[in-house]
VORO-969637 format. One record per residue: residue number from 0; residue in three letters; x, y negated, z of N, C-alpha, C, O in turn. Coordinates in steps of 0.1 Angstrom, whole numbers, always signed. Layout:
% residues N
<atom resi="NUM" resn="ALA" n_u="X" n_v="Y" n_w="Z" ca_u="X" ca_v="Y" ca_w="Z" c_u="X" c_v="Y" c_w="Z" o_u="X" o_v="Y" o_w="Z"/>
...
This chain:
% residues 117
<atom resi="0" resn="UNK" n_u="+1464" n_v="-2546" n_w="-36" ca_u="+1469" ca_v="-2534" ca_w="-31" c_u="+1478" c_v="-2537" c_w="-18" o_u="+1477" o_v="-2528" o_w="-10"/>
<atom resi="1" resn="UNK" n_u="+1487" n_v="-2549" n_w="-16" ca_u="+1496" ca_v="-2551" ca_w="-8" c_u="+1487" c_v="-2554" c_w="+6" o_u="+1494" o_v="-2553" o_w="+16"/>
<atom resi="2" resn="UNK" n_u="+1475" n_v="-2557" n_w="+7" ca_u="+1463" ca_v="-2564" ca_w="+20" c_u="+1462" c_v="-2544" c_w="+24" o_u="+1462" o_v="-2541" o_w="+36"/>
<atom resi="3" resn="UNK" n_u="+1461" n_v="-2536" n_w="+17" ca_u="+1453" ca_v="-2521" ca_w="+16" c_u="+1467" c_v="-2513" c_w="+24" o_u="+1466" o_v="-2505" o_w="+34"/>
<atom resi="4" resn="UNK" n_u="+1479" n_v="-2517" n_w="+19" ca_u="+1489" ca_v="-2511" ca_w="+27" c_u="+1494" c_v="-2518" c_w="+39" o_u="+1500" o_v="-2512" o_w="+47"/>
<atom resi="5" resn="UNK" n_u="+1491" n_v="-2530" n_w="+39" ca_u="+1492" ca_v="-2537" ca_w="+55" c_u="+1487" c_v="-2530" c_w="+63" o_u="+1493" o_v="-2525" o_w="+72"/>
<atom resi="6" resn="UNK" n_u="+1470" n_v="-2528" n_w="+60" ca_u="+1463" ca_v="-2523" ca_w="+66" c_u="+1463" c_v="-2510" c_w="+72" o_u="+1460" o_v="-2508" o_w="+84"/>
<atom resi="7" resn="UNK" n_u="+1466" n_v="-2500" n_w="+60" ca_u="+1477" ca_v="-2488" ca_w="+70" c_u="+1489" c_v="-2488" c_w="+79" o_u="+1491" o_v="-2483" o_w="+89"/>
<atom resi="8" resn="UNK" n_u="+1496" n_v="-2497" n_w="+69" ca_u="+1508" ca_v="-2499" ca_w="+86" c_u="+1498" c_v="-2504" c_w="+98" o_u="+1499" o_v="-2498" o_w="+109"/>
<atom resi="9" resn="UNK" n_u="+1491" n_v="-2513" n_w="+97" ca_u="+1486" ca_v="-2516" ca_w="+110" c_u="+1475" c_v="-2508" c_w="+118" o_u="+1472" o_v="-2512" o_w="+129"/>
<atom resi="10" resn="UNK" n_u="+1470" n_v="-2498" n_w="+114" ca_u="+1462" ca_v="-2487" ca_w="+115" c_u="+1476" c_v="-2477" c_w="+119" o_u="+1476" o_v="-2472" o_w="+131"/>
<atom resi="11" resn="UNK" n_u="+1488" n_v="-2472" n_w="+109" ca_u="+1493" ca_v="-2460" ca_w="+118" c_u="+1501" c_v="-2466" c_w="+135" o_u="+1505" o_v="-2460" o_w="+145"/>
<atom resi="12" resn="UNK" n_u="+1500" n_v="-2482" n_w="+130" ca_u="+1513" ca_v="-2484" ca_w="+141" c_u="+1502" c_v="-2476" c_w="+160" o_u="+1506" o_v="-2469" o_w="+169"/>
<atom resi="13" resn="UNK" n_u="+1488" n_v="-2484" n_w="+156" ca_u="+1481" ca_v="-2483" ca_w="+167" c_u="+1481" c_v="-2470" c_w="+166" o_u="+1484" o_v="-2465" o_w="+177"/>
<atom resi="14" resn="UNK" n_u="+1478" n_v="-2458" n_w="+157" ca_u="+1477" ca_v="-2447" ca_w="+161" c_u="+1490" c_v="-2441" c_w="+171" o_u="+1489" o_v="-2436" o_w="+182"/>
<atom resi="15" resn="UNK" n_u="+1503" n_v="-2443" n_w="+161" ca_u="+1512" ca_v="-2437" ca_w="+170" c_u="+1516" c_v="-2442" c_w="+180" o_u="+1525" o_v="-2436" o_w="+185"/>
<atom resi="16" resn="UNK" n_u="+1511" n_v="-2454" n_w="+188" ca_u="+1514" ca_v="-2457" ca_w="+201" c_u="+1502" c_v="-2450" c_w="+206" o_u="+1503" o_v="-2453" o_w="+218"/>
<atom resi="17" resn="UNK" n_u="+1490" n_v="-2443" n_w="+204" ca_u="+1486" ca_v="-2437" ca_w="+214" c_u="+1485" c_v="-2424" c_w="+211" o_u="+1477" o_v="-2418" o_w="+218"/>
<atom resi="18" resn="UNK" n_u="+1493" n_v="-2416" n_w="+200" ca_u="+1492" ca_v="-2405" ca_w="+201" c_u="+1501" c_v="-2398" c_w="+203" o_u="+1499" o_v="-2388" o_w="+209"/>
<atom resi="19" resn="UNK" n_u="+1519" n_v="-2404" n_w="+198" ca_u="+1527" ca_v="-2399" ca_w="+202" c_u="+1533" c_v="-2398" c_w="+217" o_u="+1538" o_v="-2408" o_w="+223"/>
<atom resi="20" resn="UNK" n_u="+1534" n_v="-2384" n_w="+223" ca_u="+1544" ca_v="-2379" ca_w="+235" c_u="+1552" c_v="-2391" c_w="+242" o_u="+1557" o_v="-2400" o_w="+235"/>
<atom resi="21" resn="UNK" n_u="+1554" n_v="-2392" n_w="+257" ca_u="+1566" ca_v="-2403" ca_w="+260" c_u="+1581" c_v="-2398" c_w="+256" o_u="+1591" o_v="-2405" o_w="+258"/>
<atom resi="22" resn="UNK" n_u="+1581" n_v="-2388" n_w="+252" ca_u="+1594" ca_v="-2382" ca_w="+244" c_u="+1594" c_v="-2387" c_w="+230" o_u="+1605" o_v="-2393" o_w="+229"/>
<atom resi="23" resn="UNK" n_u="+1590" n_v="-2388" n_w="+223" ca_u="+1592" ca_v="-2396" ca_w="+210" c_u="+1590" c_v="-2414" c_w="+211" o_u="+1584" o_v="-2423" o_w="+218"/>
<atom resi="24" resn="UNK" n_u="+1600" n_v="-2412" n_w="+199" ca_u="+1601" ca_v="-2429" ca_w="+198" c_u="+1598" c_v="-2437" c_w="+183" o_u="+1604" o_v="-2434" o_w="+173"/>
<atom resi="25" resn="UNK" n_u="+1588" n_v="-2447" n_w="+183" ca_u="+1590" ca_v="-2449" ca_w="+167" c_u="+1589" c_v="-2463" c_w="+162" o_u="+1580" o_v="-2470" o_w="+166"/>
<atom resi="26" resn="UNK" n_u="+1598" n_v="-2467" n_w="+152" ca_u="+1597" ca_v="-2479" ca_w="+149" c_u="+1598" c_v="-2481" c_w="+135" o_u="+1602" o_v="-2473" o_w="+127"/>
<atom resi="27" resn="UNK" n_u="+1593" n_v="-2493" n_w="+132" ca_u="+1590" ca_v="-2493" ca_w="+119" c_u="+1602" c_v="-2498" c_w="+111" o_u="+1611" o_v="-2504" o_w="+116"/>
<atom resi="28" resn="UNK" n_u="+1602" n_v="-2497" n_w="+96" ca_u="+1619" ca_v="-2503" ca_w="+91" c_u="+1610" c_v="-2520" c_w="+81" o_u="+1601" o_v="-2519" o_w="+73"/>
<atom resi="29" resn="UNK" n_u="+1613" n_v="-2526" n_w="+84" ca_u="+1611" ca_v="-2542" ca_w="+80" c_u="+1616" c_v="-2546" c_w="+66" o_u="+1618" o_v="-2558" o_w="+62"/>
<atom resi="30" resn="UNK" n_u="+1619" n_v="-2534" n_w="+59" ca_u="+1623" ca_v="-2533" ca_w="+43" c_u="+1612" c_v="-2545" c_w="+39" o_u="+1618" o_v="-2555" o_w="+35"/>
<atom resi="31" resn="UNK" n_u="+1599" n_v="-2546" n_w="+38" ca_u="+1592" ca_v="-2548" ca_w="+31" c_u="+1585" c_v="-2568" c_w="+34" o_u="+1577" o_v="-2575" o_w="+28"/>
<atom resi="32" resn="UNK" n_u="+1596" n_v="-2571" n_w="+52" ca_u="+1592" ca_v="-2584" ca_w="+49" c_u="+1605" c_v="-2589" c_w="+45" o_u="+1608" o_v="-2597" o_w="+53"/>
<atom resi="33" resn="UNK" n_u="+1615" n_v="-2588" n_w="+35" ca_u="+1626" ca_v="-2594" ca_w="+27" c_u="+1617" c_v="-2608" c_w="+17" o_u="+1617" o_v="-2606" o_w="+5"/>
<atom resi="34" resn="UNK" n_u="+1614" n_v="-2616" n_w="+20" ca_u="+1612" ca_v="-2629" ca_w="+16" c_u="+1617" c_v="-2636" c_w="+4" o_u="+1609" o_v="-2644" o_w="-1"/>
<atom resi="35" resn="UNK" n_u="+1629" n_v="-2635" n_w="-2" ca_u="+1632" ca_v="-2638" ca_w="-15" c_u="+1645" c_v="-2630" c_w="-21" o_u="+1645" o_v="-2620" o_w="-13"/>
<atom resi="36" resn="UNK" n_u="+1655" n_v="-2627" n_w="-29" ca_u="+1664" ca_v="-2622" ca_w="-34" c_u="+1676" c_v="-2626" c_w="-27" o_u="+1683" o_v="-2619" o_w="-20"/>
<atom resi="37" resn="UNK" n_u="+1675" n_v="-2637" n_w="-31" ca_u="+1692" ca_v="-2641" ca_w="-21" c_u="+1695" c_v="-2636" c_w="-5" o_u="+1706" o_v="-2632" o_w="+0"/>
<atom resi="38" resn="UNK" n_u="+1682" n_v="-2638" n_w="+3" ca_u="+1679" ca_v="-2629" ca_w="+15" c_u="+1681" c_v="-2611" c_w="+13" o_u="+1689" o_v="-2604" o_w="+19"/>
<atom resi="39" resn="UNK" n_u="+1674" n_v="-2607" n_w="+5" ca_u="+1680" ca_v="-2593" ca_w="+2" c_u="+1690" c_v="-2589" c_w="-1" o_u="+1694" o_v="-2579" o_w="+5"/>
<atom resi="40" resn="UNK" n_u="+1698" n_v="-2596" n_w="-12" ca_u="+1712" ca_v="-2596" ca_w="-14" c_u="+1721" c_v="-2594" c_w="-3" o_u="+1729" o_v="-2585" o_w="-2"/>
<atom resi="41" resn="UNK" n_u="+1717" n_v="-2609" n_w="+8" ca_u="+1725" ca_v="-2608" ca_w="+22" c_u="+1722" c_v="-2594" c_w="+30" o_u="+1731" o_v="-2587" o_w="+34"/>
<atom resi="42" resn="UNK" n_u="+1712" n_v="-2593" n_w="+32" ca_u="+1713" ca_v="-2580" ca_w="+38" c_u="+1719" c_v="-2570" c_w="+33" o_u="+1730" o_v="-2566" o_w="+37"/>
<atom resi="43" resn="UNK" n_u="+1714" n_v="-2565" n_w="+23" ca_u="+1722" ca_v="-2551" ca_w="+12" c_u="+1738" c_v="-2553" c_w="+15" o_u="+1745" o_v="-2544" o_w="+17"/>
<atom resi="44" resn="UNK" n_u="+1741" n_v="-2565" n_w="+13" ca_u="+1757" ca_v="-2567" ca_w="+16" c_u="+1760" c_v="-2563" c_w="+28" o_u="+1770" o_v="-2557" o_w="+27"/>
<atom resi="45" resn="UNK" n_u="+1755" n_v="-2565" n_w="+42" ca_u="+1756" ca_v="-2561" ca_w="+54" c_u="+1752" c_v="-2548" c_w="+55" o_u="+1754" o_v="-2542" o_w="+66"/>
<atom resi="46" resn="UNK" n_u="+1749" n_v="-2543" n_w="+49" ca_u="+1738" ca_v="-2528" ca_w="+56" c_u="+1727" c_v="-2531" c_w="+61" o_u="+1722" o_v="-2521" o_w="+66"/>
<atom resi="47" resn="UNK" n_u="+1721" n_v="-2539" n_w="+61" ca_u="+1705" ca_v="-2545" ca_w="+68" c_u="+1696" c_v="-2536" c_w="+61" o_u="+1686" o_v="-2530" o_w="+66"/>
<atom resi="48" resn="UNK" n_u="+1701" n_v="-2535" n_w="+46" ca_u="+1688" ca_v="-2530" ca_w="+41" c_u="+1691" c_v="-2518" c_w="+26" o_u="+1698" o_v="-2519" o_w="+16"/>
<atom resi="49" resn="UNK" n_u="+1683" n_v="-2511" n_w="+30" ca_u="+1693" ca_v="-2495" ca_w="+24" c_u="+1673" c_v="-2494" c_w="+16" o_u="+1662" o_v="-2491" o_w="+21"/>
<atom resi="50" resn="UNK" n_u="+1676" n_v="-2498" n_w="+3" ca_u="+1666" ca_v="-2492" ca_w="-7" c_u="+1661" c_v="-2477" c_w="-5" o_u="+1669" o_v="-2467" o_w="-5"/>
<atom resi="51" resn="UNK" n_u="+1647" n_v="-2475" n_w="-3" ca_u="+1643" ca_v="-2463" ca_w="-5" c_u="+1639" c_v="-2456" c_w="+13" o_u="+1633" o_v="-2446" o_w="+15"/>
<atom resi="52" resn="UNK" n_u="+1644" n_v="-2464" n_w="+21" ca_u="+1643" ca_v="-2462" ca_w="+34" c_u="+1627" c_v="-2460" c_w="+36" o_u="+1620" o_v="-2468" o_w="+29"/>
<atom resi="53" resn="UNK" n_u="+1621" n_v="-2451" n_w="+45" ca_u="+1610" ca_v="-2449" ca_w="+48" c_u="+1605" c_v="-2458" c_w="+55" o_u="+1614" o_v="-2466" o_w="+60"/>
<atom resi="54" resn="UNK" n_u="+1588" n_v="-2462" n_w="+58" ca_u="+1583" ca_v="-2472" ca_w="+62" c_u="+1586" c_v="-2469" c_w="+81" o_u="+1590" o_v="-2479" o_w="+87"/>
<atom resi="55" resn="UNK" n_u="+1584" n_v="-2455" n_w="+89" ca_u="+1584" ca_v="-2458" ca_w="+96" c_u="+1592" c_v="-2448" c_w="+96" o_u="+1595" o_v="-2440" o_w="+87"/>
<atom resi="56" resn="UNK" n_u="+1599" n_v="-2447" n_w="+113" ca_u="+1610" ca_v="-2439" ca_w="+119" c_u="+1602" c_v="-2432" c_w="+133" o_u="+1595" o_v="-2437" o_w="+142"/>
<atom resi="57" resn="UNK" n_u="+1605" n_v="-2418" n_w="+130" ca_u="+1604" ca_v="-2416" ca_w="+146" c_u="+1610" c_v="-2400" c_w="+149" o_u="+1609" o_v="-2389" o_w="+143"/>
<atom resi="58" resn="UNK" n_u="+1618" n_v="-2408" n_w="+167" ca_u="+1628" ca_v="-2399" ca_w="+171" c_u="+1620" c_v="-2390" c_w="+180" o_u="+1610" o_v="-2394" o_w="+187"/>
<atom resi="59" resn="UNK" n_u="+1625" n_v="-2376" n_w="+178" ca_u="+1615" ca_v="-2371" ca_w="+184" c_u="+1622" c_v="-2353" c_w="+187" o_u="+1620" o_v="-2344" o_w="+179"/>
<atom resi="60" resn="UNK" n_u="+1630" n_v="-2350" n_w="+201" ca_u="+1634" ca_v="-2338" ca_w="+198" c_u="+1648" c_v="-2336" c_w="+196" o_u="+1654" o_v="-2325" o_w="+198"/>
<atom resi="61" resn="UNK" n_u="+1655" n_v="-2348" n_w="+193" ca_u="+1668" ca_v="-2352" ca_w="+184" c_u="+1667" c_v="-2351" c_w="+175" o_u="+1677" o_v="-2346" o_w="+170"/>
<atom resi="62" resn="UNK" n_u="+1655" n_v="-2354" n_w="+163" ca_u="+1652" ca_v="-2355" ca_w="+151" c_u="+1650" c_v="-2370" c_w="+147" o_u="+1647" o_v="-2380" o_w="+153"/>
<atom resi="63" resn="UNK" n_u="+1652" n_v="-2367" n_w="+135" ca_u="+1650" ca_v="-2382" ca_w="+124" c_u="+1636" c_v="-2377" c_w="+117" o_u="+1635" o_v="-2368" o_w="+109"/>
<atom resi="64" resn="UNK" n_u="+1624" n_v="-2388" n_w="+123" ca_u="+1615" ca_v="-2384" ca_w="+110" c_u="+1610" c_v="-2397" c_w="+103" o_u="+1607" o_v="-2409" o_w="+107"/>
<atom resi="65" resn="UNK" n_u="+1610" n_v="-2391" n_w="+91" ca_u="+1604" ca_v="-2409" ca_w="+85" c_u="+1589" c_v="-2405" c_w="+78" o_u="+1586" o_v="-2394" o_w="+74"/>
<atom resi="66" resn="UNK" n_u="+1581" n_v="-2417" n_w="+77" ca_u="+1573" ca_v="-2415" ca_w="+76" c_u="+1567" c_v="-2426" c_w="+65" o_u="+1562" o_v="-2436" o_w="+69"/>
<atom resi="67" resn="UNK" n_u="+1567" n_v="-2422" n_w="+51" ca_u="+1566" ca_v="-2430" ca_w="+40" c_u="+1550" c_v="-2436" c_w="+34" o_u="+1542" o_v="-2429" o_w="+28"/>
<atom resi="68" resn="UNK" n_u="+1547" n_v="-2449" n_w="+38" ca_u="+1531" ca_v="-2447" ca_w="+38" c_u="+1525" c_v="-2455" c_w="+24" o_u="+1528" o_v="-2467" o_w="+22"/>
<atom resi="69" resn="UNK" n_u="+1518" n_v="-2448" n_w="+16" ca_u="+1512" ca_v="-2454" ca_w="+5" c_u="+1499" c_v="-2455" c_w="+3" o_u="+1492" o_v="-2446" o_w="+8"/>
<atom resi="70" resn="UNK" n_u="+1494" n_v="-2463" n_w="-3" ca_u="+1477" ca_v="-2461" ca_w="-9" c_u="+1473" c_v="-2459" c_w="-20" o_u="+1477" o_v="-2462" o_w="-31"/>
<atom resi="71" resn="UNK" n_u="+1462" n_v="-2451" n_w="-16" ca_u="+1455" ca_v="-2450" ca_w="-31" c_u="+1465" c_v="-2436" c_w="-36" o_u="+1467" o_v="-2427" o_w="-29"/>
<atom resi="72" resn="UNK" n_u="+1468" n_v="-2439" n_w="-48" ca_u="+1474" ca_v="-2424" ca_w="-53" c_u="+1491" c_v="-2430" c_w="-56" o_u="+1499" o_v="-2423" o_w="-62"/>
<atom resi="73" resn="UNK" n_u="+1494" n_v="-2441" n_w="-52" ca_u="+1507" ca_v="-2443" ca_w="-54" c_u="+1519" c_v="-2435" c_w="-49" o_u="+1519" o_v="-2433" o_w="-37"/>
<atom resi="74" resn="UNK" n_u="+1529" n_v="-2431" n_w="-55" ca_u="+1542" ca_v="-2425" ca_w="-57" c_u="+1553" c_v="-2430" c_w="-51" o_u="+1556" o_v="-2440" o_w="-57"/>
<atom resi="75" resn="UNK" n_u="+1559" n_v="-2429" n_w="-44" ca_u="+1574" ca_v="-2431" ca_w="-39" c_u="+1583" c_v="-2432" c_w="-52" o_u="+1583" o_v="-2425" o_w="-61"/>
<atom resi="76" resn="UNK" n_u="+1589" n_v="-2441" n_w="-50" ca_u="+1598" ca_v="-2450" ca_w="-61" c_u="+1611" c_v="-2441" c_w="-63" o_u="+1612" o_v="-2432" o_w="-55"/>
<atom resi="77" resn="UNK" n_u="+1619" n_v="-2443" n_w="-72" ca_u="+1631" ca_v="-2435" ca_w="-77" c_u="+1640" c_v="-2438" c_w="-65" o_u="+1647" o_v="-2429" o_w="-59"/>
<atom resi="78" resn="UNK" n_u="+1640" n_v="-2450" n_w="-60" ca_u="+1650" ca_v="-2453" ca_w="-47" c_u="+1641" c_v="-2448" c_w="-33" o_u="+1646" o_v="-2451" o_w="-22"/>
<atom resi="79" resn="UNK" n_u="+1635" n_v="-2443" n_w="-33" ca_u="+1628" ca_v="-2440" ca_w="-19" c_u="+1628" c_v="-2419" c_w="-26" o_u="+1625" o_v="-2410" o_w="-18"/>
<atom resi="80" resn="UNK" n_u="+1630" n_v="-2417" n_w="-34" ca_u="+1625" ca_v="-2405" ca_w="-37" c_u="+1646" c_v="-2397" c_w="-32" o_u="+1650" o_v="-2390" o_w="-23"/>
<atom resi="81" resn="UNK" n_u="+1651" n_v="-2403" n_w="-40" ca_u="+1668" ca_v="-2408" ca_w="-36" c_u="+1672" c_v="-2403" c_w="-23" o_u="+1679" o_v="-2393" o_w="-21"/>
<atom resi="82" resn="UNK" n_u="+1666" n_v="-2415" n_w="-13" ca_u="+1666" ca_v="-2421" ca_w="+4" c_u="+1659" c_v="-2407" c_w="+10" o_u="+1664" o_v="-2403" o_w="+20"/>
<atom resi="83" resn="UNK" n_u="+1651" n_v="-2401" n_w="+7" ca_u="+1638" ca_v="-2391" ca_w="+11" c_u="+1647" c_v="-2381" c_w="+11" o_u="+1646" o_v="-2376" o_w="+22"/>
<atom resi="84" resn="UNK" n_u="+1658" n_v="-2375" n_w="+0" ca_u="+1667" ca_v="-2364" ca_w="+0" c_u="+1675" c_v="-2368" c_w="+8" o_u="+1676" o_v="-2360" o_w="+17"/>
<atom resi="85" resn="UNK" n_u="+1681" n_v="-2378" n_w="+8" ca_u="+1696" ca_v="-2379" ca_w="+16" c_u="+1694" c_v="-2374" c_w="+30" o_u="+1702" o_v="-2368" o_w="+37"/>
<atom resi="86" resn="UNK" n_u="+1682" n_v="-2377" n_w="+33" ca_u="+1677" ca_v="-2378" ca_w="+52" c_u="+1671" c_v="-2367" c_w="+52" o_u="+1668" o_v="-2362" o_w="+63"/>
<atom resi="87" resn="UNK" n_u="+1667" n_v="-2360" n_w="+42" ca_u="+1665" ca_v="-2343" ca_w="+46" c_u="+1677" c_v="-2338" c_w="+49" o_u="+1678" o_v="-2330" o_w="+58"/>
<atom resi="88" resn="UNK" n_u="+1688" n_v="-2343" n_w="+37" ca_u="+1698" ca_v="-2331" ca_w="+36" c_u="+1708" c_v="-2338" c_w="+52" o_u="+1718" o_v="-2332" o_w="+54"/>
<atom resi="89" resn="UNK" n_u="+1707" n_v="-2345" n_w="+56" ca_u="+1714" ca_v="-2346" ca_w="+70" c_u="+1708" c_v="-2343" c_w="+81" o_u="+1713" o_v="-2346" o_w="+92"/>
<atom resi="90" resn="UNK" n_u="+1694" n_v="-2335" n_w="+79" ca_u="+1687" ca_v="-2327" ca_w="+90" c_u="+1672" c_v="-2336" c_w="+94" o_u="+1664" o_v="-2332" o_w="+102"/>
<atom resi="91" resn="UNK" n_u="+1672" n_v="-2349" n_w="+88" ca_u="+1662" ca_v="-2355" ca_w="+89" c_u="+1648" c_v="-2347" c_w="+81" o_u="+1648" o_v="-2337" o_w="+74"/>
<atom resi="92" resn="UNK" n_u="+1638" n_v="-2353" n_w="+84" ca_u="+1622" ca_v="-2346" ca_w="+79" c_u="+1619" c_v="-2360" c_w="+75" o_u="+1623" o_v="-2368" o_w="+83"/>
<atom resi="93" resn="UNK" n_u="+1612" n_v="-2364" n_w="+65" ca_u="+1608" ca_v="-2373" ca_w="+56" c_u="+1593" c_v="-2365" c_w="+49" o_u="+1594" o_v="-2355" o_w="+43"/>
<atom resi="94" resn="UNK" n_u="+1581" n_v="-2371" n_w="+51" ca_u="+1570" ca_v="-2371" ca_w="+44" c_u="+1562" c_v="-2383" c_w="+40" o_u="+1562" o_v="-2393" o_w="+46"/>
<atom resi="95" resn="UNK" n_u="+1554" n_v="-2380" n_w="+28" ca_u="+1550" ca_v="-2398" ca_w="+27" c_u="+1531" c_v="-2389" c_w="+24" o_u="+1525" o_v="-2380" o_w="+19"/>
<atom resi="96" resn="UNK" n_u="+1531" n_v="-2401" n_w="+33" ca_u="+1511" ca_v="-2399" ca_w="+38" c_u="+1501" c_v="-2411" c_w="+35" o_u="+1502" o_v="-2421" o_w="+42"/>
<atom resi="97" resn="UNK" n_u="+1494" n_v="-2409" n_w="+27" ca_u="+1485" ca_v="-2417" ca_w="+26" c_u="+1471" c_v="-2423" c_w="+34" o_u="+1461" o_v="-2431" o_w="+31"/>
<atom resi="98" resn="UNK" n_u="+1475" n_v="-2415" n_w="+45" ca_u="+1457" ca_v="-2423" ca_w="+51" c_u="+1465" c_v="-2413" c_w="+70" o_u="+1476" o_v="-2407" o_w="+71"/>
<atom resi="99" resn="UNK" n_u="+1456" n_v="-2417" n_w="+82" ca_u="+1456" ca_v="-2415" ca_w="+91" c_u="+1459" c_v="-2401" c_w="+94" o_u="+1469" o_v="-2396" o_w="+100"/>
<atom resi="100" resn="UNK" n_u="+1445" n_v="-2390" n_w="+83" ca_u="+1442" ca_v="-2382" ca_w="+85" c_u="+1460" c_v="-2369" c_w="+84" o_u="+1465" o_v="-2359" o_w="+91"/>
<atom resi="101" resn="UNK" n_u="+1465" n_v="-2376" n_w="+71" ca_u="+1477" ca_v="-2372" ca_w="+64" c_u="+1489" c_v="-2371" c_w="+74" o_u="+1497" o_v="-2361" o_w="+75"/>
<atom resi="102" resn="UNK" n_u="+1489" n_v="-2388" n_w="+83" ca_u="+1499" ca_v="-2383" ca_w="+89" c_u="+1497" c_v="-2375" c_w="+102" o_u="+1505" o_v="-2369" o_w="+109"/>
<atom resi="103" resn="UNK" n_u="+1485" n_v="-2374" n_w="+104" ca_u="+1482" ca_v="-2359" ca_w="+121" c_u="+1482" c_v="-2343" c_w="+112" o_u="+1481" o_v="-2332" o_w="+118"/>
<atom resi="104" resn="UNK" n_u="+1484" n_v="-2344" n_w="+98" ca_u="+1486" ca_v="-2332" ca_w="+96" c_u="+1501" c_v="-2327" c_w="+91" o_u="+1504" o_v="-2316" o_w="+89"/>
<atom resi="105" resn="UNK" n_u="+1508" n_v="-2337" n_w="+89" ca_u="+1522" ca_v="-2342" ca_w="+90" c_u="+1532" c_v="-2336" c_w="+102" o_u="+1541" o_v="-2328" o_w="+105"/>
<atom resi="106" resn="UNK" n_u="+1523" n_v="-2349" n_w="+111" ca_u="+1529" ca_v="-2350" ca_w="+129" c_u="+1526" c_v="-2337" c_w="+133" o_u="+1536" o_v="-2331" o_w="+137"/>
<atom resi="107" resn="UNK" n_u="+1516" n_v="-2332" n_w="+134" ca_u="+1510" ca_v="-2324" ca_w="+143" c_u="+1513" c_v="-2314" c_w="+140" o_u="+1509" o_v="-2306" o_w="+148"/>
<atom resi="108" resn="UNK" n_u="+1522" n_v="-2308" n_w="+128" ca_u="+1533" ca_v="-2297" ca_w="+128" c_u="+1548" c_v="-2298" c_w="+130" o_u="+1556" o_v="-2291" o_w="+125"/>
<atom resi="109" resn="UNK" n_u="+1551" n_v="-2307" n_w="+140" ca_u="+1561" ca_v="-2306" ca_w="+147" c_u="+1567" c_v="-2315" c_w="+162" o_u="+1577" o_v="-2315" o_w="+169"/>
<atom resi="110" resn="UNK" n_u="+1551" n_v="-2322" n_w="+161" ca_u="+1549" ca_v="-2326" ca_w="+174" c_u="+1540" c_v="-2324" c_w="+183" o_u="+1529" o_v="-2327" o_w="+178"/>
<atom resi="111" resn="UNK" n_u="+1538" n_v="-2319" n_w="+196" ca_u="+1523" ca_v="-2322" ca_w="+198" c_u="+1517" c_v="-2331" c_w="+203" o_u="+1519" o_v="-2334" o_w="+215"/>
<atom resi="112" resn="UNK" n_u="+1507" n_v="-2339" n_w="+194" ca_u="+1501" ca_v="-2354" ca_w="+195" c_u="+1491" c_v="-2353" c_w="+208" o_u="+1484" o_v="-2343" o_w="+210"/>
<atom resi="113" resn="UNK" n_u="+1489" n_v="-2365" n_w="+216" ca_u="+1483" ca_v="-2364" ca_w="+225" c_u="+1467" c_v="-2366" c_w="+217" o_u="+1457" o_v="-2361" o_w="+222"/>
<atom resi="114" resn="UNK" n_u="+1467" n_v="-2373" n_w="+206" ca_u="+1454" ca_v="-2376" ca_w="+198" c_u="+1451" c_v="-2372" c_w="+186" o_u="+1460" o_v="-2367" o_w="+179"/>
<atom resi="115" resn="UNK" n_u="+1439" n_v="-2374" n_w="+180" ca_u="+1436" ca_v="-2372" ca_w="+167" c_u="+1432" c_v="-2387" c_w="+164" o_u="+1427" o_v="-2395" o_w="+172"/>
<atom resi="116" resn="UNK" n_u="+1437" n_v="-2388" n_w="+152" ca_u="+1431" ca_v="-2401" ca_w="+141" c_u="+1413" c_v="-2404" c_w="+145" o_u="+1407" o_v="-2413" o_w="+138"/>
């Protein structure tokens, strides 16, 4: 499963560099290469790494959007479901999309994308 969601990060990264506006900006959050416990620990102690954080970010407007990506029929976790409210209720937009298609019908109601998937 973990080769299947690489593969969409690496599929949306190429989409949104050529679909999103030179007005938006987006980068991805690196939650997911934390390498052993004691490494995570260190961060969480710093602020590096906030559980539940969406896979990708993008500014766009003066907006916060995150963009939570899963495969297959998988669910956003109790700490990302948590992280998903908090960044709404501070004016952020948080959706979690499973395939290309998901996130142009996501994006494309509040940006206008130069492309389709």
């Amino acid at each position: 499963m973990r080769h299947l969601e690489r593969a969409l990060h690496t599929a949306v990264a190429k989409y949104l560099d050529a679909a999103l506006p030179a007005a938006a900006y987006w980068f991805p959050v690196p939650n997911a290469s934390i390498r052993n416990i004691a490494q995570a620990a260190n961060m969480k102690r710093a602020g590096e790494l906030k559980p539940g954080v969406p896979d990708i970010f993008i500014i766009h407007s003066g907006r916060a959007i995150g963009v939570e990506l899963k495969v297959g029929k998988a669910k956003p976790t109790t700490n990302q479901v948590t992280a998903h409210a908090s960044i709404t209720l501070a004016g952020g937009i948080v959706a979690t999309v499973n395939s290309l298609d998901a996130l142009y019908d996501f994006l494309s109601q509040i940006i206008s994308l130069k492309a389709r998937p």
